[in-house]
C-alpha positions as a Markdown table, in Angstrom:
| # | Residue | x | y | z |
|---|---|---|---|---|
| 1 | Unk | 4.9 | -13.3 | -16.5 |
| 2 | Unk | 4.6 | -11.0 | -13.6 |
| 3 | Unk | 6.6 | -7.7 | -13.7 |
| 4 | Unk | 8.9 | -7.4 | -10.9 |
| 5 | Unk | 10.5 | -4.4 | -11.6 |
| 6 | Unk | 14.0 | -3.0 | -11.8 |
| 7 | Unk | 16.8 | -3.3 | -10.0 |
| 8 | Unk | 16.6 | -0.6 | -7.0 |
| 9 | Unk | 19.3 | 2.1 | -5.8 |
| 10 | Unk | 21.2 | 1.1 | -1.9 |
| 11 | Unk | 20.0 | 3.1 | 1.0 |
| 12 | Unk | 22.1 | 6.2 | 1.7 |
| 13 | Unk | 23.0 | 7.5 | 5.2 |
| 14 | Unk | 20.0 | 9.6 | 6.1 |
| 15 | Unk | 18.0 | 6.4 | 5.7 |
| 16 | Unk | 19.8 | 4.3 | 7.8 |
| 17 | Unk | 20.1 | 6.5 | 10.3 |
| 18 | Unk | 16.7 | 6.7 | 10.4 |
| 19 | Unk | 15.8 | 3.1 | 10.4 |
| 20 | Unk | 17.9 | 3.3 | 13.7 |
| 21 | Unk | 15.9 | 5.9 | 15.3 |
| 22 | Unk | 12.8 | 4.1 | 14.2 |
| 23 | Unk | 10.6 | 3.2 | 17.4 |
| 24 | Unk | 9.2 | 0.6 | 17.2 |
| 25 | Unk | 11.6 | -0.2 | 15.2 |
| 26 | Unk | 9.3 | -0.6 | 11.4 |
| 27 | Unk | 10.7 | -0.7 | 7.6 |
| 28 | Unk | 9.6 | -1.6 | 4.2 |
| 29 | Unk | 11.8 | -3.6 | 1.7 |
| 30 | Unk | 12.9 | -1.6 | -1.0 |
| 31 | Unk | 13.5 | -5.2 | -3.4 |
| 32 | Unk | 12.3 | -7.0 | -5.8 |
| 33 | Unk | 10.5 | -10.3 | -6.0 |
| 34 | Unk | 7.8 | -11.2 | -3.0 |
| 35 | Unk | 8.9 | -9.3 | -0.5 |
| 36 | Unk | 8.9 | -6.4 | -2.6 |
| 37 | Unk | 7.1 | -3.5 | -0.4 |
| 38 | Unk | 6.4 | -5.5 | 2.8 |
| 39 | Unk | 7.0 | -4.1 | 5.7 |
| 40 | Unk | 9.3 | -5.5 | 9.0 |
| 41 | Unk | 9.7 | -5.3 | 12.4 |
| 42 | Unk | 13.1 | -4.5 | 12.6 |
| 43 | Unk | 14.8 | -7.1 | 15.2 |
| 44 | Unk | 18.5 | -6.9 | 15.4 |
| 45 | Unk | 21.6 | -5.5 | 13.5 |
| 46 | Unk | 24.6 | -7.9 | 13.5 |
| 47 | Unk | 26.9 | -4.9 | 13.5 |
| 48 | Unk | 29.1 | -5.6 | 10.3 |
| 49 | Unk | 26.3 | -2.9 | 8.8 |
| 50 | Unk | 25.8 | -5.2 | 6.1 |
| 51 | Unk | 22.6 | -8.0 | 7.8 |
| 52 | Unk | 19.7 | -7.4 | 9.7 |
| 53 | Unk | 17.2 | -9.9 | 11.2 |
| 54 | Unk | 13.8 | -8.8 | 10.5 |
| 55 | Unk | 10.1 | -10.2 | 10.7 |
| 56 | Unk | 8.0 | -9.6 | 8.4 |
| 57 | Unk | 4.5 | -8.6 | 8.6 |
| 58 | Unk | 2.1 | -11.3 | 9.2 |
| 59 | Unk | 4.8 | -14.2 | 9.5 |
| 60 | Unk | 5.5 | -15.5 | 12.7 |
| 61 | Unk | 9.4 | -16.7 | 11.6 |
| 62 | Unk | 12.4 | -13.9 | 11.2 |
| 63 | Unk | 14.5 | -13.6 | 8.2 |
| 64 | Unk | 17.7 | -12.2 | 7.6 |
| 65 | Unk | 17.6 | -8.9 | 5.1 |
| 66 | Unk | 20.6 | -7.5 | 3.6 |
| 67 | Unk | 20.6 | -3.7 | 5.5 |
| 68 | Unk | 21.2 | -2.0 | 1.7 |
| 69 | Unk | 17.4 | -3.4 | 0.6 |
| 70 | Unk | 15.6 | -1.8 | 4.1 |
| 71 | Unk | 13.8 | 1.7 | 4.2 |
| 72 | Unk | 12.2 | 3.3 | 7.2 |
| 73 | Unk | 8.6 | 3.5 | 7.4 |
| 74 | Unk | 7.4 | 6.9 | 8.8 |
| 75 | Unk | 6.4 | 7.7 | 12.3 |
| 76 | Unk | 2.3 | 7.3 | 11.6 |
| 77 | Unk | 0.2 | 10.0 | 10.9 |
| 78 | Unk | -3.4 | 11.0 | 12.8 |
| 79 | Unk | -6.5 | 10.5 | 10.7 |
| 80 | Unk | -6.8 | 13.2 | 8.6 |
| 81 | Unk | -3.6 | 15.2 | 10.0 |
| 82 | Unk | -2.9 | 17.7 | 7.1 |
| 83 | Unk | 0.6 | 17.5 | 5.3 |
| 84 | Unk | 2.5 | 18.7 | 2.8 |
| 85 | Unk | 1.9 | 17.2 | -0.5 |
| 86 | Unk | 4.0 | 14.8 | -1.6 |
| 87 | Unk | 7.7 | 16.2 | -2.9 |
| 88 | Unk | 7.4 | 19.8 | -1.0 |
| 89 | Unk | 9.8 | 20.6 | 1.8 |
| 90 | Unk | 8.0 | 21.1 | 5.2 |
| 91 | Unk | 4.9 | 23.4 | 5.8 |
| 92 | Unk | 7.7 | 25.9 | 8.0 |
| 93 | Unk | 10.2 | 25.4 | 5.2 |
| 94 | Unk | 7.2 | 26.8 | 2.9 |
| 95 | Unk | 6.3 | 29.6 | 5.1 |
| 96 | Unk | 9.5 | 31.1 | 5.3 |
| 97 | Unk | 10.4 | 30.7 | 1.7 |
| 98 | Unk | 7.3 | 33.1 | 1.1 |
| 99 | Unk | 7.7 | 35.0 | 3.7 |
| 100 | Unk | 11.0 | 35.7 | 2.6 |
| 101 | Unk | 9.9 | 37.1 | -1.1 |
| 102 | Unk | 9.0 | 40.7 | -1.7 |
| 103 | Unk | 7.5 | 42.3 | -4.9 |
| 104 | Unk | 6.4 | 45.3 | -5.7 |
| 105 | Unk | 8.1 | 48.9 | -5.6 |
| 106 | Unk | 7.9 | 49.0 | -1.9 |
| 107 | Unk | 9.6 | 46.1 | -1.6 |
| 108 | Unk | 6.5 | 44.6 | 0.3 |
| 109 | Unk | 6.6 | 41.1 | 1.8 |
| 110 | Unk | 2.9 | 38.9 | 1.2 |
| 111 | Unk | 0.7 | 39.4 | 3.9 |
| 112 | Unk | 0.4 | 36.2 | 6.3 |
| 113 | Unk | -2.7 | 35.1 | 4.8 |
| 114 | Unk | -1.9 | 35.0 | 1.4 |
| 115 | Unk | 0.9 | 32.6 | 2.7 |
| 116 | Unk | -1.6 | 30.3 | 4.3 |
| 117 | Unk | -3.9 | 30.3 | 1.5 |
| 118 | Unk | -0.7 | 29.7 | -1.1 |
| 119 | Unk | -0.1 | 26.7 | 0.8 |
| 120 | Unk | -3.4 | 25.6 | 1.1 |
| 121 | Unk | -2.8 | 24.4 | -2.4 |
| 122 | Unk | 0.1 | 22.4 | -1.5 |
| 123 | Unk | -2.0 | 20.4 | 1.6 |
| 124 | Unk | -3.3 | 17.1 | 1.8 |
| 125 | Unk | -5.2 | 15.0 | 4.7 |
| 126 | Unk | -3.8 | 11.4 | 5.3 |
| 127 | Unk | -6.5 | 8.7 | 4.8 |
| 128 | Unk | -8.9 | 7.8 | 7.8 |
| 129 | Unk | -10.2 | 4.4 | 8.0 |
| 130 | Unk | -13.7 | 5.3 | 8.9 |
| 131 | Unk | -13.9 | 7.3 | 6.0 |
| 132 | Unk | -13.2 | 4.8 | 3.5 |
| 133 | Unk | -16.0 | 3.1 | 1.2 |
| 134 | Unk | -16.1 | 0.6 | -1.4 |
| 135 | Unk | -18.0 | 2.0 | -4.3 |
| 136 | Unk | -17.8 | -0.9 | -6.5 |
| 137 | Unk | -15.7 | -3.8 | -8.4 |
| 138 | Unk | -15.6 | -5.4 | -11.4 |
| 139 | Unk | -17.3 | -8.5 | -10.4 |
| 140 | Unk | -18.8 | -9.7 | -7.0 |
| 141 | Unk | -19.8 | -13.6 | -6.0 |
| 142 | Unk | -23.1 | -14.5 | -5.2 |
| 143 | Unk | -23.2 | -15.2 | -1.5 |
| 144 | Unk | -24.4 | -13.5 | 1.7 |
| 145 | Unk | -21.1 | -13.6 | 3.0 |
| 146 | Unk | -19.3 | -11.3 | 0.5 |
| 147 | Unk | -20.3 | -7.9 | -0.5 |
| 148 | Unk | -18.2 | -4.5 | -1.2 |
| 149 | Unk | -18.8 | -3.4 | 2.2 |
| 150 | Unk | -17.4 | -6.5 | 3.9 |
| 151 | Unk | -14.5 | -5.6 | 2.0 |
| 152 | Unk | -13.5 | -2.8 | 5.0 |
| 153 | Unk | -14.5 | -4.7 | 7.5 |
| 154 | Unk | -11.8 | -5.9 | 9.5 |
| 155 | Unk | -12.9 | -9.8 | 10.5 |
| 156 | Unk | -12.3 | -12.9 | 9.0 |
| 157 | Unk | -15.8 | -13.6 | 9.0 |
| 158 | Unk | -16.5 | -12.2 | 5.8 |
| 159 | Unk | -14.7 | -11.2 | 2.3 |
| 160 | Unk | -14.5 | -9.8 | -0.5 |
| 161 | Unk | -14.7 | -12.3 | -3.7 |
| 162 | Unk | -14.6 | -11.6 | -7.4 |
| 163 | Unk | -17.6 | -13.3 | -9.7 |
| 164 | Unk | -17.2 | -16.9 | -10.8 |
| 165 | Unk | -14.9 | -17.6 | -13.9 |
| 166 | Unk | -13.6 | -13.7 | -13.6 |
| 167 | Unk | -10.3 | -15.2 | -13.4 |
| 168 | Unk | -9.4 | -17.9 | -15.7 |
| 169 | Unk | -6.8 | -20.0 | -14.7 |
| 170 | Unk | -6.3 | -18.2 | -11.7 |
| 171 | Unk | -5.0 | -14.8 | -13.6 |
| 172 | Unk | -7.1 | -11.4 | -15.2 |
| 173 | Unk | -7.5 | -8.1 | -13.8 |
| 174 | Unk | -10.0 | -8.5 | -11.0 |
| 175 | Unk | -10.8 | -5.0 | -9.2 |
| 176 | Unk | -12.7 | -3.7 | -6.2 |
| 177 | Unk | -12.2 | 0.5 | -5.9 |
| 178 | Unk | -12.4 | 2.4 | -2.9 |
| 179 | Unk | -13.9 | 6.3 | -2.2 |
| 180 | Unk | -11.1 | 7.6 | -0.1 |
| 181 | Unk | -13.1 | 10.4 | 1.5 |
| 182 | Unk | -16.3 | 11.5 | 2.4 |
| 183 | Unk | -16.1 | 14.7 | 0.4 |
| 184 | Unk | -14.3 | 13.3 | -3.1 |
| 185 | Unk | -11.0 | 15.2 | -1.8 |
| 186 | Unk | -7.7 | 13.3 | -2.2 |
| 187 | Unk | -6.4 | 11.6 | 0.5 |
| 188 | Unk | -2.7 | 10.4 | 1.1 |
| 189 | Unk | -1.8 | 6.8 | 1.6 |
| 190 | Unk | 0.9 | 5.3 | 2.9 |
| 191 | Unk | 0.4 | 2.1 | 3.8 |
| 192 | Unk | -2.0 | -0.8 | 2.8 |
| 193 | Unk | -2.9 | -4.0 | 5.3 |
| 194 | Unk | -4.2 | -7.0 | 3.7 |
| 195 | Unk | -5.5 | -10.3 | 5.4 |
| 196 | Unk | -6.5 | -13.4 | 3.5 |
| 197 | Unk | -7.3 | -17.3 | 3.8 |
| 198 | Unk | -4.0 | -19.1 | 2.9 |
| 199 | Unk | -3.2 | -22.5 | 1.2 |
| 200 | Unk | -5.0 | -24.8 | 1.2 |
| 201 | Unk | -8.2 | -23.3 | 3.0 |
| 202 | Unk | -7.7 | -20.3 | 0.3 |
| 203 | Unk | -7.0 | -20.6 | -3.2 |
| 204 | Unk | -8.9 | -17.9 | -4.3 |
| 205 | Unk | -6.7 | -15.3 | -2.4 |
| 206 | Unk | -5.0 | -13.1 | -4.3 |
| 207 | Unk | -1.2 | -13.5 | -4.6 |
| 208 | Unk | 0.1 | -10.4 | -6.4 |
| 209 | Unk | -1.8 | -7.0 | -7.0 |
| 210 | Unk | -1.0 | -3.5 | -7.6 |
| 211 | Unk | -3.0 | 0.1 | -7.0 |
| 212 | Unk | -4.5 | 2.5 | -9.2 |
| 213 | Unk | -5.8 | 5.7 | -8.4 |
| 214 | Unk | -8.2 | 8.4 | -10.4 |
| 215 | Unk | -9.8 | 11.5 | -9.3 |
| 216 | Unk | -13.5 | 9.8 | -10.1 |
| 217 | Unk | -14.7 | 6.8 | -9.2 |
| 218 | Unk | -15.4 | 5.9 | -13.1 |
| 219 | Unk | -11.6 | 6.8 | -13.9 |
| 220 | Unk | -9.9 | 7.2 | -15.3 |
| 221 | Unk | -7.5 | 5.0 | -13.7 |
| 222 | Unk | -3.6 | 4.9 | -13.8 |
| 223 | Unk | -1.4 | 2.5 | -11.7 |
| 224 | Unk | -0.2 | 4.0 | -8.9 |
| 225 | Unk | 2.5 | 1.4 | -7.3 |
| 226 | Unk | 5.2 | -1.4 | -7.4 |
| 227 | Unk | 3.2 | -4.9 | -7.7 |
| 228 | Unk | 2.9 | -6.5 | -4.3 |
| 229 | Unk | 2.8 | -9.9 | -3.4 |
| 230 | Unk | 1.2 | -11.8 | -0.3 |
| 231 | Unk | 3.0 | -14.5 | 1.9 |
| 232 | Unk | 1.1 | -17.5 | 2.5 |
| 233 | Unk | -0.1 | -16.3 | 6.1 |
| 234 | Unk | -3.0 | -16.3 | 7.7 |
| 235 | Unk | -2.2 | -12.8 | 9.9 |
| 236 | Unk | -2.7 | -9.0 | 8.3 |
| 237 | Unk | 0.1 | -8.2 | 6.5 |
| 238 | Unk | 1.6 | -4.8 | 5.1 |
| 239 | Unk | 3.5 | -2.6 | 2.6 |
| 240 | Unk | 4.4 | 0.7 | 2.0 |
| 241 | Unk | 3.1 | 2.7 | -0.8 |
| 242 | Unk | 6.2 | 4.4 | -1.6 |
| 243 | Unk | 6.2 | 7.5 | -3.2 |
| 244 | Unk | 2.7 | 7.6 | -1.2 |
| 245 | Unk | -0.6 | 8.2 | -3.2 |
| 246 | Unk | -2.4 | 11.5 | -3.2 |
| 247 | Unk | -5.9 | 10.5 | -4.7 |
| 248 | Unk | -9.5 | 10.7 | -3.9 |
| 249 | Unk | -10.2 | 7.1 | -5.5 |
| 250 | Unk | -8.1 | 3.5 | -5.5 |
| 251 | Unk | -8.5 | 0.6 | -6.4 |
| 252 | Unk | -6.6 | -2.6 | -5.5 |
| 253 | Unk | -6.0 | -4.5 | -9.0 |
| 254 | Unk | -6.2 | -8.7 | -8.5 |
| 255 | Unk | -3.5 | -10.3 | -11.0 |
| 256 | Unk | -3.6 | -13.6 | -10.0 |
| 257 | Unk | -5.0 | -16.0 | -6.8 |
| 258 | Unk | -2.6 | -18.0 | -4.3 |
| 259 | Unk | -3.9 | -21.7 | -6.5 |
| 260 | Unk | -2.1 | -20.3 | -9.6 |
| 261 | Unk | 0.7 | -18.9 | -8.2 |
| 262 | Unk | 1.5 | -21.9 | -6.6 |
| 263 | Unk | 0.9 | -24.3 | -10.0 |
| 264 | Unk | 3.9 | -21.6 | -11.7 |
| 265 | Unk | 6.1 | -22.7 | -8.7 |
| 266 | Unk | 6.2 | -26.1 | -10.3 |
| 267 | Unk | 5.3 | -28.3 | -7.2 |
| 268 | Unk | 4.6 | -31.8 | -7.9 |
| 269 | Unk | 1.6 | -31.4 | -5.3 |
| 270 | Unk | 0.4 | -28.4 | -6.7 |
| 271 | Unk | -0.5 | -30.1 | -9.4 |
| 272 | Unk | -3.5 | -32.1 | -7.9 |
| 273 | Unk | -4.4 | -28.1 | -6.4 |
| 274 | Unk | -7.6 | -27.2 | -8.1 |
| 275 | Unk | -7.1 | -23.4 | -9.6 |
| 276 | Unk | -10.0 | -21.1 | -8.6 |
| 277 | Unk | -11.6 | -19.3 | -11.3 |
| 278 | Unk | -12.0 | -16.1 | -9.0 |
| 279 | Unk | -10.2 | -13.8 | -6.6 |
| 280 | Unk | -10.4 | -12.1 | -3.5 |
| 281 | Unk | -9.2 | -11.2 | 0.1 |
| 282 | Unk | -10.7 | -11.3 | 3.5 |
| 283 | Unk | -10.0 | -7.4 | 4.0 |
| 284 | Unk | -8.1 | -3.9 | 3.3 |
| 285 | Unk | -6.7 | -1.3 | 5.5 |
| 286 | Unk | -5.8 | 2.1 | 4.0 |
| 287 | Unk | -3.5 | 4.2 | 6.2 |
């Protein structure tokens, strides 16, 4: 029913080499099914350059990975630290690329400020937290415990839910969509945290989701990653948003709660499991 995509290239050498020099020691796996995007704490290599023992995000328990499936996660970025835009080689790379043409019948070289305001063009500001807002969803339940702002905040103590029967059987297209800066400009994201309730306190959680993005927060909207899946875990978890979005709007798109997902497993017990009509998480963390 659910998409899981196709079968993904091994990592070359660069890659490893940097999940080596990784400290602390993060990556993302580059699979498919549930773990598909979630990122590790790397934990040990067993040598034979074929397994590593991980932990994921959120679980408390270690797994073993093959090493072909594991991609670095990049050293963090400051709020709002501007970068390159997605796909170009490095802002000095840039410089001396343009620095390097000349035109004209003098042979003249551009002047240092046309080179900065050429690559203007090509920069972006990563994503910071505090300028994040929910602007508004596709449902909402009636409560004073759940509201688009809580949706941000980083407790436990409140949510974000969708509207009552928005998801029959426990599967629709539930969305809540997020301003990404202060000033409608795009913002890059790399990274998405996610904390929710699990089984059997949450039913309603959402179990797989994907993003969108659009320059306006009425679209139009295009998805803008792998579909994700959440472990049954109580503790944040996270995955990489890999190629990384560039957009001044998302939205995380709901496909279907933890209760469902857990009836198409086929568990005797699941079946006495009452399916929530709705959808939701505890919070998000844009990074």
């Amino acid at each position: 029913m659910f998409h899981r995509g196709r079968p993904l290239p091994e990592a070359d050498d660069e890659d490893l080499e940097l999940i080596a020099q990784a400290a602390p020691p993060l990556v993302w796996l580059r699979t498919t099914g549930e773990l598909s995007g979630h990122i590790a704490e790397l934990l040990t290599d067993d040598g034979s350059g074929r397994d590593c023992k991980l932990r994921v995000c959120g679980e408390s328990t270690s797994r073993c990975v093959r090493r072909a499936k594991l991609r670095p996660v990049r050293p963090t970025l400051e709020p709002n630290e501007v970068v390159m835009t997605s796909g170009c080689s490095s802002e000095v790379i840039l410089t001396r690329l343009l620095e390097a043409l000349e035109w004209g019948d003098a042979a003249q070289a551009l002047q240092p400020e046309i080179v900065s305001h050429i690559l203007s063009f090509l920069a972006v500001r990563r994503v910071d937290h505090e300028d994040v807002k929910a602007v508004c969803a596709s449902s909402l339940d009636v409560g004073p415990l759940c509201s688009l702002p809580f949706a941000l905040e980083q407790t436990c103590s409140n949510w974000w839910i969708s509207g009552e029967g928005s998801m029959p059987r426990g599967v629709g297209a539930e969305w809540i969509a997020f301003a990404l800066s202060a000033d409608g400009q795009p913002r890059r994201v790399e990274r998405i945290d996610m904390r929710i309730p699990p089984l059997p306190s949450g039913p309603l959680s959402v179990r797989n989701f994907h993003l969108e993005t659009a320059a306006a927060a009425d679209g139009p909207w295009t998805r803008a990653s792998r579909e994700y899946a959440t472990l049954n875990v109580g503790e944040v978890q996270s995955w990489a948003v890999s190629p990384p979005i560039e957009s001044g709007f998302v939205r995380v798109m709901c496909l279907r709660n933890a209760a469902r997902a857990k009836s198409d497993l086929g568990e005797s017990r699941a079946r006495f499991l009452p399916i929530s009509t709705s959808v939701g998480f505890f919070h998000v963390r844009f990074r």
